[in-house]
Structures are given as C-alpha cells and as structure tokens.
Residue frames as qw, qx, qy, qz and C-alpha x, y, z in Angstrom:
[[0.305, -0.630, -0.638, -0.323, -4.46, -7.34, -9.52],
 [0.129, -0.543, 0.199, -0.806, -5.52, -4.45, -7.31],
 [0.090, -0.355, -0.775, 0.516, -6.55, -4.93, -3.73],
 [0.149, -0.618, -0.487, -0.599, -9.95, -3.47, -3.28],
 [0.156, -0.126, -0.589, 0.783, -10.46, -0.96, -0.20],
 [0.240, -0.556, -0.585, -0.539, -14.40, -0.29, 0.18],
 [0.018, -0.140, 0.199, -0.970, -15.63, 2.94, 1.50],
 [0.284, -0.484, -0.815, -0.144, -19.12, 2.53, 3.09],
 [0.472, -0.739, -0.374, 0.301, -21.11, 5.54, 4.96],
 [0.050, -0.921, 0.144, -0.359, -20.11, 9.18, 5.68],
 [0.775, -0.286, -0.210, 0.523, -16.26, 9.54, 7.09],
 [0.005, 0.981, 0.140, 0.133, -14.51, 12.50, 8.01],
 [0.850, -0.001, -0.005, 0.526, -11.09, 12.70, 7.63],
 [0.232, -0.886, 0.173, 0.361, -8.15, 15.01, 8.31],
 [0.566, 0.761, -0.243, 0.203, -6.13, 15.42, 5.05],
 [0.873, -0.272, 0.019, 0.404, -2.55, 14.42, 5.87],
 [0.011, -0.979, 0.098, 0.181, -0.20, 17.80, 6.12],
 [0.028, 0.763, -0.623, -0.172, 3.29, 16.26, 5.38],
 [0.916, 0.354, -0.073, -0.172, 4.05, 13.39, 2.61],
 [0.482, -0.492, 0.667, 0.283, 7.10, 11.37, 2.46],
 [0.414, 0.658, -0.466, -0.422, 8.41, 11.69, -1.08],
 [0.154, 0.370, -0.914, 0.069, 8.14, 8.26, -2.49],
 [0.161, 0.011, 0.875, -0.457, 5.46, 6.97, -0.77],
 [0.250, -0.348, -0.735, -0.525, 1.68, 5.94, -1.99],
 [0.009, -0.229, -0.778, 0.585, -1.39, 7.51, -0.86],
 [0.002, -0.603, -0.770, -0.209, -5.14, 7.73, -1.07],
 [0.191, -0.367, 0.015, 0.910, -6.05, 10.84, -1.66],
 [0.438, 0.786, 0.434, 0.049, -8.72, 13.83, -4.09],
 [0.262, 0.232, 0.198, 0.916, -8.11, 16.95, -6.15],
 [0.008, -0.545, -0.556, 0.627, -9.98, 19.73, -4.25],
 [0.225, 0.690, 0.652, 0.220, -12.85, 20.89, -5.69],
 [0.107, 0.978, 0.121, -0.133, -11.84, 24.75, -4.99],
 [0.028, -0.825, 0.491, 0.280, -8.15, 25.09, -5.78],
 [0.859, 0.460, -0.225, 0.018, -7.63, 21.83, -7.80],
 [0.172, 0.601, -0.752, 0.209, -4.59, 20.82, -5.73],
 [0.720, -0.036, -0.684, -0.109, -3.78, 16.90, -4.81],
 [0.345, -0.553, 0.576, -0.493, -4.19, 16.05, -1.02],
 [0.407, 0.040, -0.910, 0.064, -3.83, 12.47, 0.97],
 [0.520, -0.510, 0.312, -0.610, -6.04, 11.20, 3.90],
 [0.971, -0.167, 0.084, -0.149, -5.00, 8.03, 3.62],
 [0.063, -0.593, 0.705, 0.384, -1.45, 6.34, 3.20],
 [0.772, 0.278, -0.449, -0.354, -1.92, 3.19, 0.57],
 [0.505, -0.593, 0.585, -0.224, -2.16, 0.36, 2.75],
 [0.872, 0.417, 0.108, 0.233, -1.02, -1.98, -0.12],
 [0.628, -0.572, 0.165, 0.500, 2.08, 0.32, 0.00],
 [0.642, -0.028, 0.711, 0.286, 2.19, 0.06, -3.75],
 [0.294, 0.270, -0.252, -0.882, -0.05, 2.09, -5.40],
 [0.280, -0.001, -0.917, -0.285, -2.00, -1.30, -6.36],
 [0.040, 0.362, 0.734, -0.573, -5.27, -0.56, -4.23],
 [0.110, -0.503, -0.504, -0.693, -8.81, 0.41, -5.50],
 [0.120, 0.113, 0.597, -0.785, -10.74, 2.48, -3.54],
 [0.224, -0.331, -0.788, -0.468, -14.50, 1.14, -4.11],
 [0.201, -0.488, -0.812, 0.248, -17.83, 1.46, -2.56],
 [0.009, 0.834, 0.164, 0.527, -20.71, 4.84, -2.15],
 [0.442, -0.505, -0.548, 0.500, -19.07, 5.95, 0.89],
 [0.118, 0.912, 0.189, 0.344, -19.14, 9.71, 1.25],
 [0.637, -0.298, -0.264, 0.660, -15.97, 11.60, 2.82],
 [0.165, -0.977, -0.131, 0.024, -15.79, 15.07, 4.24],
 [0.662, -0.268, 0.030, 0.700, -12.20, 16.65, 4.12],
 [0.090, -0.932, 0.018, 0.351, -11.08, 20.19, 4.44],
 [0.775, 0.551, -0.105, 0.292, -8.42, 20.95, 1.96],
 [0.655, -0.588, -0.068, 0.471, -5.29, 21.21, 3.86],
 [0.434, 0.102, 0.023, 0.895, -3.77, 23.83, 1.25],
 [0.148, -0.251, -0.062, -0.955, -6.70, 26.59, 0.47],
 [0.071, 0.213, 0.792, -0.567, -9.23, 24.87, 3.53],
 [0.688, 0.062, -0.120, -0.713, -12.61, 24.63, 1.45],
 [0.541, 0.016, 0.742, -0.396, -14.91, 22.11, 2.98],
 [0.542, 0.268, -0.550, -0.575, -15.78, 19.65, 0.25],
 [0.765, -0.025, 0.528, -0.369, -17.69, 16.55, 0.07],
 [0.034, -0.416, 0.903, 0.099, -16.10, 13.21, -1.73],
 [0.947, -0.129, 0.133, -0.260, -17.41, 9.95, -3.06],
 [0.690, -0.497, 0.472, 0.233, -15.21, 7.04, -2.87],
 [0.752, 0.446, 0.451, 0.177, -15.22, 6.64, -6.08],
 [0.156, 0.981, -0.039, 0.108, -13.54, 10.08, -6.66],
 [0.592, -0.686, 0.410, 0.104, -10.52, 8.94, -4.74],
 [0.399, 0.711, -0.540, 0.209, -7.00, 9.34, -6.13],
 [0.776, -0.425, 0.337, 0.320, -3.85, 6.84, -5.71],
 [0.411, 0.822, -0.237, 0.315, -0.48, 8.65, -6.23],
 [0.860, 0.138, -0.156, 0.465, 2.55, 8.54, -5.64],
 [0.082, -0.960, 0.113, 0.241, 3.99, 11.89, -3.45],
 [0.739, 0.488, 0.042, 0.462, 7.05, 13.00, -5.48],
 [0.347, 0.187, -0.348, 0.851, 7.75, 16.22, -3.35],
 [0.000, 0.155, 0.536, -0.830, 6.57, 18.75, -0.78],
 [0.128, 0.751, 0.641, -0.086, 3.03, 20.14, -0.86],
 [0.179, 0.810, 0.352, 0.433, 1.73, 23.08, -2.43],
 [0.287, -0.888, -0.075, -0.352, 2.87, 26.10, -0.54],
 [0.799, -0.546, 0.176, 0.179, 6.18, 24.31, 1.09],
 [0.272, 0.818, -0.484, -0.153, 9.25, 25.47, 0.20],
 [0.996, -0.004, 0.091, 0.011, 11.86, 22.96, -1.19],
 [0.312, -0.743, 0.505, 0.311, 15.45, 23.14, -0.26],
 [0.593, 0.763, -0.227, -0.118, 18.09, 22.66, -2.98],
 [0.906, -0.327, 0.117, 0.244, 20.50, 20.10, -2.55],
 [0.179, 0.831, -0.417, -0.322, 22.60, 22.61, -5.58],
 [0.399, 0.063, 0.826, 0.394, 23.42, 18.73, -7.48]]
C-alpha cells in the first residue's frame, strides 16, 4: 500500500539539478520541453508514495527554464536511472 503525501496550497519549489542514479523521486514532465525533473526526493525511499491533494506548485524547469504551474495531482514518482538531459555521461568502456 502506498503512503499518501498531500499537497495543500501554492508551493514553490526549486527542481533538483543532480539525481543519484537509483534513487526515487517526486517529480513532473515540463510542460515546454517534455523532459522529467525532481523537486522532491521520495520520502518513502521506494517509489511507494502517492502524491495527493489540490495543491498547486510553481517550478522552473531546470533543463529548458519555462515557468510552469503544477497540480499535485500531476506529480510523477520515478526512479532516476542516469544523468539529466543535457549532462554528459562518462563511459566506463565495460
């Protein structure tokens, strides 16, 4: 059963700039370049967290920085897997 994390009110978050592969966090698809961003890490740890309630969240997109408005309901839990858009990723050559 999911934990339930309930958004209430107008918040303004700062998109998180660097993910740790592996790790769960709360997070949209921007509304102008359609790429995934976090502002939250998953504080269930798990991925196993709803994000409920009408809050409303402001967040800049930290790759192509269009200002978009968010309900909670809209909010994405994922799993980061590698770097962000626009970060190079070094080759281990395995």
């Amino acid at each position: 059963m999911a934990a339930e994390l309930e958004f209430r009110g107008v918040f303004r978050p700062q998109a998180i700039r660097q993910l740790v592969p592996g790790s769960w966090y709360l997070g949209f698809r921007c509304q102008a370049c359609h790429e995934t961003f976090a502002i939250l890490d998953d504080p269930a740890g798990n991925g196993e967290v709803e994000p409920t309630g009408n809050g409303v969240l402001e967040v800049t997109c930290p790759v192509c920085g269009a200002d978009n408005r968010y309900h909670a309901g809209d909010m994405l839990v994922f799993q980061s897997a590698t770097a962000m858009a626009g970060q190079d990723v070094t080759s281990t050559g395995r």
